[in-house]
N, CA, C and O atoms as a printed pandas DataFrame, in Angstrom:
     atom_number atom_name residue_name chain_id  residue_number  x_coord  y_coord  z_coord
0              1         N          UNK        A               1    0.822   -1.193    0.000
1              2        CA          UNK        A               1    0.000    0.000    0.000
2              3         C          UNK        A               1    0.867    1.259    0.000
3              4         O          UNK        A               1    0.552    2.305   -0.567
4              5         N          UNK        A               2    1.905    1.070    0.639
5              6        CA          UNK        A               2    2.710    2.268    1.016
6              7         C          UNK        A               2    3.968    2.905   -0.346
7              8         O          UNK        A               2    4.505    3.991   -0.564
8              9         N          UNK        A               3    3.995    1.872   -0.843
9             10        CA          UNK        A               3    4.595    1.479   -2.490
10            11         C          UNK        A               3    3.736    2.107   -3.312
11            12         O          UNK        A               3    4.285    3.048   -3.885
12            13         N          UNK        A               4    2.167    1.902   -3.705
13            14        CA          UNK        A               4    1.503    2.452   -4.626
14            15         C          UNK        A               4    1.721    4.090   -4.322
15            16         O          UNK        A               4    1.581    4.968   -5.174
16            17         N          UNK        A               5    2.107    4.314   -2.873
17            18        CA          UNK        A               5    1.475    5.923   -3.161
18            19         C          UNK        A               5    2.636    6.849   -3.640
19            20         O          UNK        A               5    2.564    7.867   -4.329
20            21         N          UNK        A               6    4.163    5.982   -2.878
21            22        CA          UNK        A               6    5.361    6.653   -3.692
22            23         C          UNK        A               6    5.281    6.623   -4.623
23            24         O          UNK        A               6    5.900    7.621   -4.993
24            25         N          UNK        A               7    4.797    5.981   -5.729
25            26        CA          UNK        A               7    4.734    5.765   -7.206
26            27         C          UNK        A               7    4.135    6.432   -7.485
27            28         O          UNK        A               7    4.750    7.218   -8.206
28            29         N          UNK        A               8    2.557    6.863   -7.310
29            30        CA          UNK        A               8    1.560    7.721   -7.658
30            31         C          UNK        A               8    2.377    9.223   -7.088
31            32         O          UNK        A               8    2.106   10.246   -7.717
32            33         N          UNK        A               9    3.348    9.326   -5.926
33            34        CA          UNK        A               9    4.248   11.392   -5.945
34            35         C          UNK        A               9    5.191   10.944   -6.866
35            36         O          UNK        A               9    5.368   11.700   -7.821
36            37         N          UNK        A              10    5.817    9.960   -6.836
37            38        CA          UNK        A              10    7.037   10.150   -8.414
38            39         C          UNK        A              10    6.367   10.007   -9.756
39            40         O          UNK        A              10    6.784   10.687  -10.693
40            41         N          UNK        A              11    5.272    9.102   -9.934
41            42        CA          UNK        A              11    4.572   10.192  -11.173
42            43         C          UNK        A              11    4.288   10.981  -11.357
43            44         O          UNK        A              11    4.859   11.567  -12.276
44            45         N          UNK        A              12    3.323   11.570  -10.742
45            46        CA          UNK        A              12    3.214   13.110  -10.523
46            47         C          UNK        A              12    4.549   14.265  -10.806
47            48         O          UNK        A              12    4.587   14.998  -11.795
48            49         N          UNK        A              13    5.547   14.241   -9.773
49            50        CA          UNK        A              13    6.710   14.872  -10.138
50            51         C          UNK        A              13    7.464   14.568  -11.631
51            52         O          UNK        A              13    8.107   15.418  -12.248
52            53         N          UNK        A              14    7.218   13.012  -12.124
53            54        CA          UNK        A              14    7.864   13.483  -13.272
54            55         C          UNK        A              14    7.314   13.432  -14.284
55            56         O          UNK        A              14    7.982   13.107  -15.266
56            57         N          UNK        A              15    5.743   13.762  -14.460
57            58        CA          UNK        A              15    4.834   14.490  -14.962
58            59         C          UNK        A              15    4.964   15.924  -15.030
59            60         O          UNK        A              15    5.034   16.553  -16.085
60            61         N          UNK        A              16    4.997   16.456  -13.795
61            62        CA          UNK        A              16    5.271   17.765  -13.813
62            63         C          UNK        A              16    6.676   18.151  -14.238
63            64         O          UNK        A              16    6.558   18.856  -15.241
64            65         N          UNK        A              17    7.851   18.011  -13.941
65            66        CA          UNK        A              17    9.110   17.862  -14.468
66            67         C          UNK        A              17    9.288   17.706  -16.074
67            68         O          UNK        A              17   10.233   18.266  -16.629
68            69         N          UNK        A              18    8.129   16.743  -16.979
69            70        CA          UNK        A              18    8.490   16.524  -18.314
70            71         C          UNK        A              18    7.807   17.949  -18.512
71            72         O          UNK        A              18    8.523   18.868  -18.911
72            73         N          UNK        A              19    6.712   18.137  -18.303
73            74        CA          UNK        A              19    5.635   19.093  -19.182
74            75         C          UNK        A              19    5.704   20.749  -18.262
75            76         O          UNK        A              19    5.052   21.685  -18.723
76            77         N          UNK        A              20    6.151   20.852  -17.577
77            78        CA          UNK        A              20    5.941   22.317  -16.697
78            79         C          UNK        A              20    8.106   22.771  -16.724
79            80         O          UNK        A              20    8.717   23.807  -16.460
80            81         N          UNK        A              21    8.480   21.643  -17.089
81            82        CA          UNK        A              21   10.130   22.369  -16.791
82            83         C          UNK        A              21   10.883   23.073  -18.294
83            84         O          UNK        A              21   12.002   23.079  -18.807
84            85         N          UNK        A              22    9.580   23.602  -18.586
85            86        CA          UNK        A              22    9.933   24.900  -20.243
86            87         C          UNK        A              22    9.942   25.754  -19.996
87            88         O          UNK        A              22    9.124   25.991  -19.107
88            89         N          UNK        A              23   10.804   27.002  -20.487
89            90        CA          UNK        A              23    9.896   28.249  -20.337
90            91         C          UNK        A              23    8.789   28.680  -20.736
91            92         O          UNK        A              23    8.575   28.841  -21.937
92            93         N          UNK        A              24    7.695   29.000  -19.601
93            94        CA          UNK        A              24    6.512   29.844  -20.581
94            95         C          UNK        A              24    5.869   31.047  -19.577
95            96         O          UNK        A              24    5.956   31.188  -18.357
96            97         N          UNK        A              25    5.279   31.744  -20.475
97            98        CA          UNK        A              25    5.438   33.284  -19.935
98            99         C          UNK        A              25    3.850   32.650  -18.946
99           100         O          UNK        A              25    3.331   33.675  -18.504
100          101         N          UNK        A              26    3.209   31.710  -18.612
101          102        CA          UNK        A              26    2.795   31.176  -17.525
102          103         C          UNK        A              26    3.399   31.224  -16.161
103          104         O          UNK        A              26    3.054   31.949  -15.228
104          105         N          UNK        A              27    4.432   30.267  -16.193
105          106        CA          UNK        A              27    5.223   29.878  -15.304
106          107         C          UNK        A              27    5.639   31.511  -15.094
107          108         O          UNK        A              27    5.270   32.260  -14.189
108          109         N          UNK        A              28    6.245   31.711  -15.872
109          110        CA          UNK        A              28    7.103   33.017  -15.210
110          111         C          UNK        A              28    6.221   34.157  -14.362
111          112         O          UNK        A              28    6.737   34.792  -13.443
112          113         N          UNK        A              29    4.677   34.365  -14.821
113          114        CA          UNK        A              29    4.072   35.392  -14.531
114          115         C          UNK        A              29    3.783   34.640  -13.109
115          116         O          UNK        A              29    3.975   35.512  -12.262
116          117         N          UNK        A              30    3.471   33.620  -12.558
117          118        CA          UNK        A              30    3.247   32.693  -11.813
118          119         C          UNK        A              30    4.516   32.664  -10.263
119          120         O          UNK        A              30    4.261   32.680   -9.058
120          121         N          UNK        A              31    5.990   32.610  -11.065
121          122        CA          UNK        A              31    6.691   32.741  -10.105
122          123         C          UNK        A              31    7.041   34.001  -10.138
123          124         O          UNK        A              31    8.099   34.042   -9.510
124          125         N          UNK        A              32    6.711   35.317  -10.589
125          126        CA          UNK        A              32    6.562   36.135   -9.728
126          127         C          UNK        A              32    5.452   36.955   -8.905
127          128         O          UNK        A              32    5.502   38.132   -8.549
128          129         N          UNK        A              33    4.645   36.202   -8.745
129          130        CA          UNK        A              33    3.285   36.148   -8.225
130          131         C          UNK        A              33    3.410   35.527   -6.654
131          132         O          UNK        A              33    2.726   35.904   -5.703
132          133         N          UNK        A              34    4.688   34.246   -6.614
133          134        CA          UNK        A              34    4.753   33.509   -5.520
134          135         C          UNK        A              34    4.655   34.461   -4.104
135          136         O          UNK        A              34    3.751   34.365   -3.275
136          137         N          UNK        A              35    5.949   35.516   -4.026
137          138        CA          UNK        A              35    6.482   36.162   -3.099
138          139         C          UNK        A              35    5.764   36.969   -2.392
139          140         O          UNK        A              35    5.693   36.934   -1.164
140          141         N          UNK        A              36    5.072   37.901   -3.267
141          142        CA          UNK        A              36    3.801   38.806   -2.637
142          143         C          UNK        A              36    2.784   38.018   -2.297
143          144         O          UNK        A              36    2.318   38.214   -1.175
144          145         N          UNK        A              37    2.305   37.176   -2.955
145          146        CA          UNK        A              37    1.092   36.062   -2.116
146          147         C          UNK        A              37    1.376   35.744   -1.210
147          148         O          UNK        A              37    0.613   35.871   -0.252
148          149         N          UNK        A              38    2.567   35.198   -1.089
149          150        CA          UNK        A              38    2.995   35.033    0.561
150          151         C          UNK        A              38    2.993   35.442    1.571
151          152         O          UNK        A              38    2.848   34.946    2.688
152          153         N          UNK        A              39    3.260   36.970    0.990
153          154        CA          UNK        A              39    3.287   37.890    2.549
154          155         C          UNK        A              39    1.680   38.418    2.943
155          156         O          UNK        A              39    1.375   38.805    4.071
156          157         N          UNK        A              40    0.665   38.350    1.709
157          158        CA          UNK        A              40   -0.356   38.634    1.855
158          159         C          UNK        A              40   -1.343   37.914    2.348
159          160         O          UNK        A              40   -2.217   38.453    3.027
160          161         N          UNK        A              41   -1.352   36.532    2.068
161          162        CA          UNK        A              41   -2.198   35.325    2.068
162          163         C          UNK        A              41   -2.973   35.127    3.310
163          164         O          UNK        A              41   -4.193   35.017    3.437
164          165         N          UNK        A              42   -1.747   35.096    4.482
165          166        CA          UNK        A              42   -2.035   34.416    5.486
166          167         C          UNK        A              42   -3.185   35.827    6.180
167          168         O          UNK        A              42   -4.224   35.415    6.696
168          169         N          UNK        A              43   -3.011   37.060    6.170
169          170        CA          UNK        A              43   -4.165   38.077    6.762
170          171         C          UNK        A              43   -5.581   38.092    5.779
171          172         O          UNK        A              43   -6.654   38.451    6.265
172          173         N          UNK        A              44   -5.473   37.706    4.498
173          174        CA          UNK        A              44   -6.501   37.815    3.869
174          175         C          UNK        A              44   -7.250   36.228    4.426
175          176         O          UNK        A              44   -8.421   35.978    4.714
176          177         N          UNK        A              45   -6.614   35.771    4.423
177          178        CA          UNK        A              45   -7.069   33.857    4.221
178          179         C          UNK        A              45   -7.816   34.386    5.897
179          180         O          UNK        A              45   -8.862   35.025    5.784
180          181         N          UNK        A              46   -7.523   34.241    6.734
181          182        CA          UNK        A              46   -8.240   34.939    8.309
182          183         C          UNK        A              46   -9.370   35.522    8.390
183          184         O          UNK        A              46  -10.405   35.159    8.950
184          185         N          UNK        A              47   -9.009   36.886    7.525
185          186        CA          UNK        A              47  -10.061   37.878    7.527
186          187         C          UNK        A              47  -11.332   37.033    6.479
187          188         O          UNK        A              47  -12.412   37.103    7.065
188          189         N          UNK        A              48  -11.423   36.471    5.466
189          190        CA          UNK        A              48  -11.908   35.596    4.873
190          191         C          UNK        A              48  -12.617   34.421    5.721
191          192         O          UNK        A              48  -13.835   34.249    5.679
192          193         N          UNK        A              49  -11.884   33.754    6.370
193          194        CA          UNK        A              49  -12.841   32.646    7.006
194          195         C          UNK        A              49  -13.476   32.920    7.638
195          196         O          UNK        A              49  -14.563   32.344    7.602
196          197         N          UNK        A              50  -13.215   34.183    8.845
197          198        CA          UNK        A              50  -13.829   35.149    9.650
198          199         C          UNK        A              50  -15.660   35.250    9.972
199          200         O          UNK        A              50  -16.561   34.907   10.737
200          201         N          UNK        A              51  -15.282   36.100    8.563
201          202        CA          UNK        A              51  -16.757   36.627    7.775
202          203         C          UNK        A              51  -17.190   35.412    6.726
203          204         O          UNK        A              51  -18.378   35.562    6.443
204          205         N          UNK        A              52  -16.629   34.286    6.074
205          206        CA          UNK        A              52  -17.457   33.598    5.870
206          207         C          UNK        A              52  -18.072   32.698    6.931
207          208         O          UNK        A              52  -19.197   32.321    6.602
208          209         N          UNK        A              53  -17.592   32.178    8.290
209          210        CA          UNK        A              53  -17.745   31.344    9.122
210          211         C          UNK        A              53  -19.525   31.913    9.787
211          212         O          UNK        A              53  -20.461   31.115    9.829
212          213         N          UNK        A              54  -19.617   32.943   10.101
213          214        CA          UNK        A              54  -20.890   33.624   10.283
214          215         C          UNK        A              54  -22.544   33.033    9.165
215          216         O          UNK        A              54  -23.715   32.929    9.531
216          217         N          UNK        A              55  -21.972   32.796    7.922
217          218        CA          UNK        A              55  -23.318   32.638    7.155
218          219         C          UNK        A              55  -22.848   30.831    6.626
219          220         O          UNK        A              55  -22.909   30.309    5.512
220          221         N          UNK        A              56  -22.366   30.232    8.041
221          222        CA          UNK        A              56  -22.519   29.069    8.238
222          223         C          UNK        A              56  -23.152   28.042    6.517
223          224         O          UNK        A              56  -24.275   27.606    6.260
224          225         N          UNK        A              57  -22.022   27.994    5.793
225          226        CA          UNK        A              57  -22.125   27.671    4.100
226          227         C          UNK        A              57  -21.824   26.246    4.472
227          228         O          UNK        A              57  -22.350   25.374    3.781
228          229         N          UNK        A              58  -21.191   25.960    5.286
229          230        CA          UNK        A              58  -20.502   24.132    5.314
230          231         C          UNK        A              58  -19.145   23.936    5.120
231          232         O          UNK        A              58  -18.454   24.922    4.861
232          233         N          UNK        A              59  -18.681   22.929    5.193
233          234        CA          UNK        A              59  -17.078   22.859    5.369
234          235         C          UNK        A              59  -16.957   22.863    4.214
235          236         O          UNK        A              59  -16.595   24.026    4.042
236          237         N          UNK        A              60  -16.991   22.383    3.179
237          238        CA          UNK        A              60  -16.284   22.347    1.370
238          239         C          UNK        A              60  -16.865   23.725    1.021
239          240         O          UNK        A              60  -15.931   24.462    0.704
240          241         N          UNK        A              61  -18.080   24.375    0.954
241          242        CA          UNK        A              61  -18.535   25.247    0.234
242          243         C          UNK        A              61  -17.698   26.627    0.978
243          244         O          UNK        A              61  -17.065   27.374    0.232
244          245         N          UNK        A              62  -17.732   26.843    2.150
245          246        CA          UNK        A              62  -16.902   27.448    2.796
246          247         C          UNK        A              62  -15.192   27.335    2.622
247          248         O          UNK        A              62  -14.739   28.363    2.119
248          249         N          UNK        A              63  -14.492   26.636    2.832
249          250        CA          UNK        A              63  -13.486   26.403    1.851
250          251         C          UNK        A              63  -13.260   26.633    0.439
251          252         O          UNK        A              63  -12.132   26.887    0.015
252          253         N          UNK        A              64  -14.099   26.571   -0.177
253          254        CA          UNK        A              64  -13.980   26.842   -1.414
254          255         C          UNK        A              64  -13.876   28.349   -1.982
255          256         O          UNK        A              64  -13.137   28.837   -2.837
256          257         N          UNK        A              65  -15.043   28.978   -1.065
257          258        CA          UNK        A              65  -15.063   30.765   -1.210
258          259         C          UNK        A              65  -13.532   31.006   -0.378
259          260         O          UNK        A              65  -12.774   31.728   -1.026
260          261         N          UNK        A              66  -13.096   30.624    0.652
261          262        CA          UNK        A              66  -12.104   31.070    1.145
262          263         C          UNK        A              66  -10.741   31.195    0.147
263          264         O          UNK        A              66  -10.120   32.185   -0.240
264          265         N          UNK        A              67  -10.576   29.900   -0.069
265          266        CA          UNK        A              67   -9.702   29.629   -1.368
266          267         C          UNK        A              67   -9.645   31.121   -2.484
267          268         O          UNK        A              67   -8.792   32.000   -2.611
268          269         N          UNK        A              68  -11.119   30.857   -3.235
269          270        CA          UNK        A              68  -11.769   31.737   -4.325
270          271         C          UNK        A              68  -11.034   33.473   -3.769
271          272         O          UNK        A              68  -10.290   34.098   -4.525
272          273         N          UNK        A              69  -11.486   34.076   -2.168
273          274        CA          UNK        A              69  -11.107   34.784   -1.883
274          275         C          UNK        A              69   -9.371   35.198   -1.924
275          276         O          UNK        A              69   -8.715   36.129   -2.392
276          277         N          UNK        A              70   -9.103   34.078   -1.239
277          278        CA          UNK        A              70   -7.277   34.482   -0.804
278          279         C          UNK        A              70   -7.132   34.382   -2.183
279          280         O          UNK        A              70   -7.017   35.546   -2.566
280          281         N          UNK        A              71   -7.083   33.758   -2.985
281          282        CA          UNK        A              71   -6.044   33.844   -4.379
282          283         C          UNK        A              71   -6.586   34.820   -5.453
283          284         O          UNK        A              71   -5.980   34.960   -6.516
284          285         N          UNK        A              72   -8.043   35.683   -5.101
285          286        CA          UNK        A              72   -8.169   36.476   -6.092
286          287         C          UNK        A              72   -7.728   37.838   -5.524
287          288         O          UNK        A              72   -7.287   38.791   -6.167
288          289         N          UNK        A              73   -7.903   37.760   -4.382
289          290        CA          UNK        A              73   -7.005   38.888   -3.453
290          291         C          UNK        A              73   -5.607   39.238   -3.770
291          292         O          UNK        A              73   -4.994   40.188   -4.257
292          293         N          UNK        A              74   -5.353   38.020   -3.268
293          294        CA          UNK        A              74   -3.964   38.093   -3.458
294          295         C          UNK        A              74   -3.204   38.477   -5.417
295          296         O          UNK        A              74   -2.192   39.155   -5.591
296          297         N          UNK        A              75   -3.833   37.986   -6.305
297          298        CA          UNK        A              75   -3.355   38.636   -7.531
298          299         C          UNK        A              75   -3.915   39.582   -7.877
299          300         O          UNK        A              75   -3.287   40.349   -8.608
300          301         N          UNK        A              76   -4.891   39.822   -7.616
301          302        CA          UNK        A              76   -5.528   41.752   -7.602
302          303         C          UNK        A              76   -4.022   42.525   -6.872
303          304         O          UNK        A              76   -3.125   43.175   -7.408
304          305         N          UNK        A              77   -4.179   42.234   -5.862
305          306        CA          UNK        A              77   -3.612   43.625   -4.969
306          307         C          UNK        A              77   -2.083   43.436   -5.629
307          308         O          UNK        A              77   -1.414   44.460   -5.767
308          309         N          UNK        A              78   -1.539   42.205   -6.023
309          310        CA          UNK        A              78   -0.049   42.122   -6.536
310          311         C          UNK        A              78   -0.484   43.042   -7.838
311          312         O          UNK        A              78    0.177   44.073   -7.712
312          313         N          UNK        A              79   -1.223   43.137   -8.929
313          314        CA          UNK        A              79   -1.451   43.733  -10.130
314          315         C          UNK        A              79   -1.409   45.310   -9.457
315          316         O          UNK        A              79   -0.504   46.059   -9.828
316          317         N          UNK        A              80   -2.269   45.719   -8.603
317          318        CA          UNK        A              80   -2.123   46.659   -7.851
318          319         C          UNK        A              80   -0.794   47.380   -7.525
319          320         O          UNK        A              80   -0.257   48.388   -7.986
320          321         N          UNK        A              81   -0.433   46.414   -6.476
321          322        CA          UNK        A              81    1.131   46.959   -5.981
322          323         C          UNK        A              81    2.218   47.321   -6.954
323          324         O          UNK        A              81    3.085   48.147   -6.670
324          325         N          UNK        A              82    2.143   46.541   -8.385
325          326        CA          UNK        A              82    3.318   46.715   -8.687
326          327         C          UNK        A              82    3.602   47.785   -9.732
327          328         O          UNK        A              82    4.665   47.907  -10.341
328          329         N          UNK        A              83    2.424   48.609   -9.872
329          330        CA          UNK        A              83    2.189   49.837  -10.460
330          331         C          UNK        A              83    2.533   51.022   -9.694
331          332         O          UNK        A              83    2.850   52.092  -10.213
332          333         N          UNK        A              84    2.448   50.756   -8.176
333          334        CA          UNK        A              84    3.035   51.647   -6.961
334          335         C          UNK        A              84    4.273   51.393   -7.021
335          336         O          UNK        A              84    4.415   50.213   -6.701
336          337         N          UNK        A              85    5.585   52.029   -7.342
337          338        CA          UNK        A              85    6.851   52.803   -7.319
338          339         C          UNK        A              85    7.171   52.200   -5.904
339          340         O          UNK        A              85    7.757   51.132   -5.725
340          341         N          UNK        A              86    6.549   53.308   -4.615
341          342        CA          UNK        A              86    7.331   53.166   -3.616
342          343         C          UNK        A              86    6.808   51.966   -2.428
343          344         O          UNK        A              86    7.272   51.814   -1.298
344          345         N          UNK        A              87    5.446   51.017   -3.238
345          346        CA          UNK        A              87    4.890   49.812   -2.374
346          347         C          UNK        A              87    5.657   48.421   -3.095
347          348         O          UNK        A              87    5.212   47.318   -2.776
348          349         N          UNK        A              88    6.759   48.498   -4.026
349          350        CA          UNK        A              88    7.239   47.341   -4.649
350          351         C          UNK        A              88    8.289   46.883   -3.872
351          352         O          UNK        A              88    8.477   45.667   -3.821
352          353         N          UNK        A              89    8.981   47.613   -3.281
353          354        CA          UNK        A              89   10.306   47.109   -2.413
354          355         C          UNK        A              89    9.678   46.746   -1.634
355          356         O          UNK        A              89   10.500   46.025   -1.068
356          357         N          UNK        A              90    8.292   46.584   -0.764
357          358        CA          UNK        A              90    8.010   46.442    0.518
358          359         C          UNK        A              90    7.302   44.820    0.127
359          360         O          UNK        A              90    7.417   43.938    0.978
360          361         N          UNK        A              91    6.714   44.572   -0.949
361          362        CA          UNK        A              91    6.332   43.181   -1.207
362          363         C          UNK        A              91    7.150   42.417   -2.078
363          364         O          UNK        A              91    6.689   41.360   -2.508
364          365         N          UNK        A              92    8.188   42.748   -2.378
365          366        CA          UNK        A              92    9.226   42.305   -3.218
366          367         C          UNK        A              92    9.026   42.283   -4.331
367          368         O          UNK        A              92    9.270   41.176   -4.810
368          369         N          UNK        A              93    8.615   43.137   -5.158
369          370        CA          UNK        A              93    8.449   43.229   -6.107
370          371         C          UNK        A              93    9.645   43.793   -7.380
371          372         O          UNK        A              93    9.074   44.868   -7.567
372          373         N          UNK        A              94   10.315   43.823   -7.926
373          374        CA          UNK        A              94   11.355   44.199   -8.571
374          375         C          UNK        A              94   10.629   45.587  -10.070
375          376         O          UNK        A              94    9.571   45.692  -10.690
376          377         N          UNK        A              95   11.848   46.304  -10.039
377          378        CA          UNK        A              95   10.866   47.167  -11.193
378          379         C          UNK        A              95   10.928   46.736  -12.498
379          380         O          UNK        A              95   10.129   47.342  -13.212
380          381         N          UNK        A              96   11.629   45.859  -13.100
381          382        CA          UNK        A              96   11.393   45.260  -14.570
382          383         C          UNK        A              96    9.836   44.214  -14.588
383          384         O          UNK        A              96    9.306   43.829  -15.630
384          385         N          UNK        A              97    9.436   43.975  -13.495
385          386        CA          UNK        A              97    8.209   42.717  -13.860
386          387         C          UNK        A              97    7.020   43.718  -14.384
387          388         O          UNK        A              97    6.007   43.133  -14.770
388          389         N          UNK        A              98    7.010   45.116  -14.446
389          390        CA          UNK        A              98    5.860   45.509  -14.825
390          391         C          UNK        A              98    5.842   45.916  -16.009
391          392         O          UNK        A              98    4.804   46.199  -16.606
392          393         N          UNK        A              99    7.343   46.018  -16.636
393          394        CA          UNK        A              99    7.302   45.681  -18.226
394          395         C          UNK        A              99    7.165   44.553  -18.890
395          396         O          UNK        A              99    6.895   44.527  -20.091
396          397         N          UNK        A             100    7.378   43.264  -17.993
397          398        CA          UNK        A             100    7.680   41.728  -18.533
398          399         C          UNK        A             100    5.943   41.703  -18.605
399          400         O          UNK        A             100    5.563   41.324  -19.713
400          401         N          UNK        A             101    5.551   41.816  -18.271
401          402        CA          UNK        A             101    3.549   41.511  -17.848
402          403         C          UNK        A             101    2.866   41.846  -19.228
403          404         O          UNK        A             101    2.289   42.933  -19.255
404          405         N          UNK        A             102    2.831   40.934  -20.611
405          406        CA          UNK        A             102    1.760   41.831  -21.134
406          407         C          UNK        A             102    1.136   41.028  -21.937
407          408         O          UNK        A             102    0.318   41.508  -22.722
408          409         N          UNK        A             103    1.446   39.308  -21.907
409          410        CA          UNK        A             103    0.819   38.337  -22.779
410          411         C          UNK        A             103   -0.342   37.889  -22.716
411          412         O          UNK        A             103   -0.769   38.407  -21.684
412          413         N          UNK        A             104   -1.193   37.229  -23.160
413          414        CA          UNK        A             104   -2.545   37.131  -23.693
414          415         C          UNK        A             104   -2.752   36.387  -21.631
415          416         O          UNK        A             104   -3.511   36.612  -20.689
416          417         N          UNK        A             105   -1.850   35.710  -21.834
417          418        CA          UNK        A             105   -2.527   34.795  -20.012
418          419         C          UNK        A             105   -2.482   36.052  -19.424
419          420         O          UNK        A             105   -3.462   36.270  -18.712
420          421         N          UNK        A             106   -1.691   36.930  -19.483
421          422        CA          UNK        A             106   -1.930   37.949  -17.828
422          423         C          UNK        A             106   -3.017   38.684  -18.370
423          424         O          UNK        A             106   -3.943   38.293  -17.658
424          425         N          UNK        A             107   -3.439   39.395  -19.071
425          426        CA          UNK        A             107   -4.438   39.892  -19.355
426          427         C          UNK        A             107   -6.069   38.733  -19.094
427          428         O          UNK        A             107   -6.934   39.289  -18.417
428          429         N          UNK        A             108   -6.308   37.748  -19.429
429          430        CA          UNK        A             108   -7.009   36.739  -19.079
430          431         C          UNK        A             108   -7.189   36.721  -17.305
431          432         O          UNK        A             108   -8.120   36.735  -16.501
432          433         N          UNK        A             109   -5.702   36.682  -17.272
433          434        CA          UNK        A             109   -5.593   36.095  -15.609
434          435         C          UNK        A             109   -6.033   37.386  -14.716
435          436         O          UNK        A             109   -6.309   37.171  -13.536
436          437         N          UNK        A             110   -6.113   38.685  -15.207
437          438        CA          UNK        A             110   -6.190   39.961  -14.792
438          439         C          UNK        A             110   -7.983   40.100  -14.840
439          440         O          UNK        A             110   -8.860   40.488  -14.068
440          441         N          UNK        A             111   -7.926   39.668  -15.899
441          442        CA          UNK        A             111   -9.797   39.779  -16.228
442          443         C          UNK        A             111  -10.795   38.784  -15.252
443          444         O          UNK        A             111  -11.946   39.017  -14.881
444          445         N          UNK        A             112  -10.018   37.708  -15.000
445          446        CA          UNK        A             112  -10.926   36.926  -14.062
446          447         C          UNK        A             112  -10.667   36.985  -12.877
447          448         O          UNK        A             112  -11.310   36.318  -12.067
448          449         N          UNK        A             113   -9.575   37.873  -12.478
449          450        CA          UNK        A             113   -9.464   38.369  -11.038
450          451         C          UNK        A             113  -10.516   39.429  -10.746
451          452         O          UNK        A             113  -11.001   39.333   -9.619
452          453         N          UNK        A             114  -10.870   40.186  -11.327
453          454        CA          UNK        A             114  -11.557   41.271  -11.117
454          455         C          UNK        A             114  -12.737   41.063  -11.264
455          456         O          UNK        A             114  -13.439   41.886  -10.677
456          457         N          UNK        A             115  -13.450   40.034  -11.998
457          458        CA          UNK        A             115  -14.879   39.651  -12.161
458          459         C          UNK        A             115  -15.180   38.648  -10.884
459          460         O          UNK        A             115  -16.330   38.442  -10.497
460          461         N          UNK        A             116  -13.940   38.008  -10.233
461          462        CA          UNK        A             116  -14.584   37.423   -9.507
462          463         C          UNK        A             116  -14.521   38.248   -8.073
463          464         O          UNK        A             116  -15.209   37.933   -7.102
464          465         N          UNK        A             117  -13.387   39.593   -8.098
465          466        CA          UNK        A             117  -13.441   40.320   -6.765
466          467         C          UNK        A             117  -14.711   41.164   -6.926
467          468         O          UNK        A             117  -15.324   41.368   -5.878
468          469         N          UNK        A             118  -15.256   41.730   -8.134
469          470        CA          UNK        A             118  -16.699   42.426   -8.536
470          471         C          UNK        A             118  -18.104   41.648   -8.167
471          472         O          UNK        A             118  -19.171   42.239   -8.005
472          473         N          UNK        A             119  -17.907   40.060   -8.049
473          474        CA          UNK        A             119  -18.867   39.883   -7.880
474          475         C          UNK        A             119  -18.928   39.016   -6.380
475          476         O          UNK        A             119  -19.980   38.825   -5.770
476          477         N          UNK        A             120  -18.120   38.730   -6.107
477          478        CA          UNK        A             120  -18.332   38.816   -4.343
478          479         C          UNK        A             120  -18.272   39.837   -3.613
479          480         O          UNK        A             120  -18.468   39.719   -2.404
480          481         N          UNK        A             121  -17.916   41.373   -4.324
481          482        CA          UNK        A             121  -18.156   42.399   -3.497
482          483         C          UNK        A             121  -19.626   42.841   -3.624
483          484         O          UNK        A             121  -20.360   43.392   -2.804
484          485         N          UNK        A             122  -19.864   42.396   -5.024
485          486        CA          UNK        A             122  -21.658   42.519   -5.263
486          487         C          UNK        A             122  -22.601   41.720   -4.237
487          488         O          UNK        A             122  -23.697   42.221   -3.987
488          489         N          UNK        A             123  -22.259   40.566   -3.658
489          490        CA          UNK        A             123  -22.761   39.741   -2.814
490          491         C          UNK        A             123  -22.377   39.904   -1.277
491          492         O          UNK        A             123  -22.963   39.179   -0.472
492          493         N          UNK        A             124  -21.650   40.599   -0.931
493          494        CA          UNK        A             124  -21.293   41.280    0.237
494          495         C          UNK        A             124  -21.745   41.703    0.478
495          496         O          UNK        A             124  -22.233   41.532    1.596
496          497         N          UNK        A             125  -22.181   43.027   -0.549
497          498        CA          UNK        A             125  -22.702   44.707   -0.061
498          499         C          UNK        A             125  -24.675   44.729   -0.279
499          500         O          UNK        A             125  -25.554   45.502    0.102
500          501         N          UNK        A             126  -24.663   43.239   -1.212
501          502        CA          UNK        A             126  -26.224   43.279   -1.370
502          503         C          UNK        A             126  -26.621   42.128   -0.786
503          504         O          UNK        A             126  -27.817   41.841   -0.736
């Protein structure tokens, strides 16, 4: 039993290893996305369970908005920050990534951040 499951993480890893170890302006927009999520995550992910824990949704459905929340948070406010000059040194942000940013995924990935922070703020406030 304990055999099948090492086999099932070393497939996995060298699954991910054949098909994810290319460059693509994915990955890249992705790892620099890591650092600021980090420092942000853990106060949003809180404040999030917080106020969902109150309208008592259930353990998966509740989890799921929490999730939905921290990670659309978290790449909003990085799209945010890194247009601010003097808030980029403070989340690590470097000043060339806001010229590297302009392929069809970040624009996509930008558009469904904001439809989904628009419409849980629509369901908040109404």
């Amino acid at each position: 039993m304990l055999a099948n499951r090492w086999v099932w993480v070393l497939a996995i890893l060298g699954y991910g290893y054949a098909y994810l170890n290319k460059p693509s302006s994915a990955l890249n927009y992705i790892a620099r996305v890591v650092y600021p999520s980090y420092l942000l995550h853990q106060s949003v992910l809180i404040v999030a369970a917080f106020s969902l824990s109150v309208l008592m949704l259930g353990l998966f459905l509740e989890a799921f908005w929490v999730t939905v929340i921290t990670v659309s948070f978290c790449l909003v406010s990085y799209e945010i920050l890194k247009r601010i000059n003097i808030l980029r040194p403070l989340v690590g942000i470097s000043s060339e990534t806001y010229e590297a940013e302009h392929s069809l995924f970040y624009k996509i990935f930008v558009l469904l951040g904001w439809a989904l922070i628009l419409a849980l703020g629509y369901l908040i406030l109404f």
